[in-house]
N, C-alpha and C positions, 0 to 999 in steps of 0.2 A: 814808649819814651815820650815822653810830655818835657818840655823846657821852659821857663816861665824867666824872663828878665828887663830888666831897662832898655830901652833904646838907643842906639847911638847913630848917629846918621850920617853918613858922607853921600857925595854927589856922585855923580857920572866918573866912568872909566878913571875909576881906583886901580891905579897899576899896584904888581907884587912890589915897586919900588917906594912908592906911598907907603904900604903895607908893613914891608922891613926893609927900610934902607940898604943899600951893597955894603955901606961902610960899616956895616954889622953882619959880616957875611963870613967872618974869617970864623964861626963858631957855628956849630950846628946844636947847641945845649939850647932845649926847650924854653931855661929858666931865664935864662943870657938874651934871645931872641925876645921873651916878652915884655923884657924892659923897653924896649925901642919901638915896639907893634903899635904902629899910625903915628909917630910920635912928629913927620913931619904933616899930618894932616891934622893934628892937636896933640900940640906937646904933653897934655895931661893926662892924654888917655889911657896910658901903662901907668901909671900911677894911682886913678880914680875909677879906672874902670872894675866894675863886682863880678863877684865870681856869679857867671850863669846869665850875664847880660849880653843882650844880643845885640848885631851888626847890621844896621840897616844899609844897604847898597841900591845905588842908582844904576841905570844901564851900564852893562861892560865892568861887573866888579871883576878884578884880576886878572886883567888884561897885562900885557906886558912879558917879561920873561919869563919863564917856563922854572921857578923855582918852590923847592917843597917847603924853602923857608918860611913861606907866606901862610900857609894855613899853619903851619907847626907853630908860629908865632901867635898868632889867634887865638890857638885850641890855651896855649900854652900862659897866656893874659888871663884866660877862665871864661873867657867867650862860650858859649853853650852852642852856637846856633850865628850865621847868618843868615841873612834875607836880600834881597835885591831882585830888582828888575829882570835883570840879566847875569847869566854870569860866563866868562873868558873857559872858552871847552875846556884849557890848558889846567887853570884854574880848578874850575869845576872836576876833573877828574883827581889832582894830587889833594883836594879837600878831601876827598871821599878816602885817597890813599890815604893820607893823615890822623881821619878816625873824625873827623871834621862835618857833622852835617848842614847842609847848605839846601836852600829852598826857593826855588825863584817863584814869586808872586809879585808883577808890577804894581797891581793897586793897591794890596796893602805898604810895598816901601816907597810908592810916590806918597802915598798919605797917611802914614806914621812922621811922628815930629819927636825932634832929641828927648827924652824922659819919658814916652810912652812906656807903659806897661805891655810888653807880647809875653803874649802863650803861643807857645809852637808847638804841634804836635805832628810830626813828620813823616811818620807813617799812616797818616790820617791824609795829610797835606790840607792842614787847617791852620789859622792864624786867626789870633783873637788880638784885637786891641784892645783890651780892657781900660784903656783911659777913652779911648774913644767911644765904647761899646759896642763896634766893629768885627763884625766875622768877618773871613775875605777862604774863599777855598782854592789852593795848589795843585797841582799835582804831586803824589803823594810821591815820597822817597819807596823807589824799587824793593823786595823785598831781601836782594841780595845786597845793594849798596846799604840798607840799614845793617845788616851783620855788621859789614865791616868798620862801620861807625862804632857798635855796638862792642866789635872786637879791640877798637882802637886803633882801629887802622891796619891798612893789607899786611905790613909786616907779620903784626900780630893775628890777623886772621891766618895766615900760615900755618905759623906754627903750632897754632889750635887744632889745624888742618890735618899737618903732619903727626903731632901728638894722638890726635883720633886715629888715623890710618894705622900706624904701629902698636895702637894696643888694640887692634884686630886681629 
């Protein structure tokens, strides 16, 4: 899986409430959620952001409450891929539930700037900046949290699961 997108960059400890607001919490619909996704950390960002563009994060992306709103809203904007510094365990694990892959490499998101060009390829745990000319290497995504990205998330890797198990 290779992801190739624009850059979008926020700062330091991005809470899930930056992310998706509460006051957009009365609805759990993907399509509902990704109108609002960053909208208090730029209001344009659900409106301008391309499908398969990625999310640059500063230390402590999705910190804060323990909600699955926040990457469902992400994947759900057509975000492909974040990157950051750091990312919030909480976070970090409902991404992966979500179907959401996420990549932490400090040096390429302290030195990616808004409209770079990344290639992500996360089972490599590679990142290119192609406007900068920039390789940076990660640690590569596990090869069971890629499934479930892969599956769309635990839900769906389940039922893949169970499906396989009963036609044995």
């Amino acid at each position: 899986m290779k992801l190739k997108g624009k850059a979008w960059k926020f700062g330091d400890n991005v809470d899930t409430d930056v992310i998706i607001p509460a006051r957009y919490l009365n609805t759990s619909d993907p399509v509902e959620l990704a109108k609002h996704c960053m909208e208090d950390a730029d209001p344009s960002f659900a409106d301008t952001v391309g499908q398969g563009d990625i999310i640059v994060g500063g230390d402590n992306f999705g910190c804060g409450s323990s909600r699955e709103h926040a990457p469902i809203a992400i994947k759900a904007a057509g975000v492909s891929c974040v990157v950051a510094q750091f990312f919030a365990r909480i976070f970090y694990r409902n991404a992966f539930n979500m179907g959401l892959p996420i990549i932490e490499c400090p040096e390429a998101a302290r030195e990616a700037t808004p409209g770079d060009i990344l290639s992500v390829d996360p089972e490599a745990g590679t990142i290119v900046n192609e406007t900068k000319g920039k390789t940076y290497k990660a640690t590569p995504i596990p090869a069971f949290m890629m499934e479930l990205v892969q599956a769309g998330g635990l839900m769906e890797y389940t039922v893949k699961q169970l499906a396989e198990a009963e036609s044995k």
